[in-house]
N, C-alpha and C positions, 0 to 999 in steps of 0.2 A: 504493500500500500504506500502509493507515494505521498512525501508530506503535503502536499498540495488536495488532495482528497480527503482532508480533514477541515470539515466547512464551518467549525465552530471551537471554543475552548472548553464547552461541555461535553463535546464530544471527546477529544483525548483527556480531559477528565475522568469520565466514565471506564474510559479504557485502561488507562493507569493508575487510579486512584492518586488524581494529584489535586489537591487541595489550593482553594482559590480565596484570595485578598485582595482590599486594596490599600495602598498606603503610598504617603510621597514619601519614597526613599529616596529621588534623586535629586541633589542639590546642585544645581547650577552651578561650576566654578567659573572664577576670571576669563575670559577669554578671548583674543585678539586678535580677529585671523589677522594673514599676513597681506600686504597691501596689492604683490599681483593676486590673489586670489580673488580680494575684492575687485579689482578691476577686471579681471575676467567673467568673474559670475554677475558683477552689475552689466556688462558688454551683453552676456547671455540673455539676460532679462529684460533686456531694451528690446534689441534687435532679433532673439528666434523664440518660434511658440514652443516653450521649453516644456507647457503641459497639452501638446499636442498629441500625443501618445505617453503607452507607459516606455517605448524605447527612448523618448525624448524624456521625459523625467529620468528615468534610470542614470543616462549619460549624461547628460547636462545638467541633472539639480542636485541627484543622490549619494552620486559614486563622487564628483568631487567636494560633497561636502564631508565626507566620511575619510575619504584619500586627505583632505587636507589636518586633520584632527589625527588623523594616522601619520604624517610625515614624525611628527615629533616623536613616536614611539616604536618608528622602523626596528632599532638596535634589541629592541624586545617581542613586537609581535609581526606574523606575517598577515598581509590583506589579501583573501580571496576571492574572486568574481565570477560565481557560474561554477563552484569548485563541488563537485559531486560528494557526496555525502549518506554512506552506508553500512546503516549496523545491523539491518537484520530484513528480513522481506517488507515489514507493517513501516519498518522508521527507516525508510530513503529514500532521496530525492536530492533537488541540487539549490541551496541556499542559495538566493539573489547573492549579496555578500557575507563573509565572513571571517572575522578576526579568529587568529589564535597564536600559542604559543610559538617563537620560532625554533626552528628547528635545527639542531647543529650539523643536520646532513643536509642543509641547505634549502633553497627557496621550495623548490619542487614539492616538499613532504609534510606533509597533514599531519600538524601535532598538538593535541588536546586543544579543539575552539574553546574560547572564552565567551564572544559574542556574534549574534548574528541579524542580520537586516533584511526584513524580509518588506519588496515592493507591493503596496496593499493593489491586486488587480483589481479596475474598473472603482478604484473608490473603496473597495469593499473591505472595512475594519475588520468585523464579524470574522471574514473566513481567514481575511492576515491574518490573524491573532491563531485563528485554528493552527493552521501550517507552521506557524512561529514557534507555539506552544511545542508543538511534535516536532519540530527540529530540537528546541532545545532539550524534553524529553530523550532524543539520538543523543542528543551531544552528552549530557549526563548521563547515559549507558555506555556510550564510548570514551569517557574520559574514567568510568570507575571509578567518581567522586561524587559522593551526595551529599559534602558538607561545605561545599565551595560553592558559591553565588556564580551563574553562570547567566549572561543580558542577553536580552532578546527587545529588537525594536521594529515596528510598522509605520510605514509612512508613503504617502499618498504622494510625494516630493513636497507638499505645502503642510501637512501637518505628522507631526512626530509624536507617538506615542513610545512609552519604554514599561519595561517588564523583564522579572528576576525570577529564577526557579531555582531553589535550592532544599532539598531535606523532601522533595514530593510537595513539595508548594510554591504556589506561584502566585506574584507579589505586583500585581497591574500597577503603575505608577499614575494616580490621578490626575494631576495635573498635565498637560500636553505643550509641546512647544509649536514655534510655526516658522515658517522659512522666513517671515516677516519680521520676525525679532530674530534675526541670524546668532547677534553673540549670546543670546541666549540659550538657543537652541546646541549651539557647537559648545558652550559654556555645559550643558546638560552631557553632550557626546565626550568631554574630556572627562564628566564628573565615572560615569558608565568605563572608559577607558582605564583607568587611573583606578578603580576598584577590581575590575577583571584581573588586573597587571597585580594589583595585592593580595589580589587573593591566589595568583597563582603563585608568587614568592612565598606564602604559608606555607602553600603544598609542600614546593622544594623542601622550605624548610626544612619539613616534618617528613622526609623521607631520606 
């Protein structure tokens, strides 16, 4: 079953037994982007219909806002696009994007995701959240960690929601960002970054 054929969070609910909240966990930190970023993405926004499609949001609103919050933590995690993802017949499918751990055999190799972004098709929160939910479900059978916080975000390119599963429970973040308040939004993306990154230093830690 691919994770895309999960049309709701009740549903892989039911199937996993994972327990559902809501809380703002995630706190906004400082954040600056850099100035060609801004002139690039104000460039995009004048001149092309960047919500003409979901391949026109994916490229031009998603992937470099995520690419640019990601430059500052190259040295620690890898960023994947379209990177296939498979732990069992029920949990695979191929996350929009995905952070994780890097890997010391190099760029190529898939080592325990932290976080994933999943593109809400035609608008549709309800079944992002489904697909999101059931990825990070994958990603927590295949990392063999259920005590580490592991992010999951949907977004539509204009609006940003974020979500936590850790211990079989999952933690909606109530509050939502919007591409219209940028440094807050990318403020919320370093907050989600910068937690992932510490909690996977515990792990180390503790092994």
């Amino acid at each position: 079953m691919a994770f895309s054929d999960y049309k709701n969070v009740a549903q892989v609910q039911a199937e996993y037994q994972i327990k559902y909240q809501e809380q703002n966990f995630v706190i906004p930190e400082t954040y600056t982007p850099s100035q060609t970023f801004l002139e690039e993405f104000e460039f995009n926004q004048r001149h092309l219909d960047v919500f003409s499609s979901e391949a026109a949001r994916c490229e031009i609103v998603i992937f470099p806002i995520v690419r640019e919050v990601y430059k500052h933590y190259y040295n620690q995690v890898s960023f994947w696009v379209q990177k296939p993802l498979v732990y069992s017949d029920k949990l695979s499918g191929t996350p929009d994007y995905m952070i994780s751990k890097k890997s010391d055999l190099g760029k190529t190799m898939l080592e325990r995701p932290l976080l994933v972004v999943v593109e809400a098709k035609k608008n549709d929160f309800e079944q992002g959240w489904g697909q999101c939910l059931a990825e990070l479900v994958a990603i927590e059978q295949f990392n063999d960690e259920f005590q580490q916080p592991i992010y999951g975000i949907v977004t539509d390119g204009k609006l940003w929601e974020f979500g936590q599963l850790m211990a079989q429970t999952f933690t909606k973040n109530i509050d939502s960002f919007t591409v219209t308040e940028l440094s807050g939004l990318m403020g919320a993306l370093k907050f989600v970054f910068d937690r992932a990154i510490a909690a996977l230093s515990v792990n180390l830690t503790s092994c």
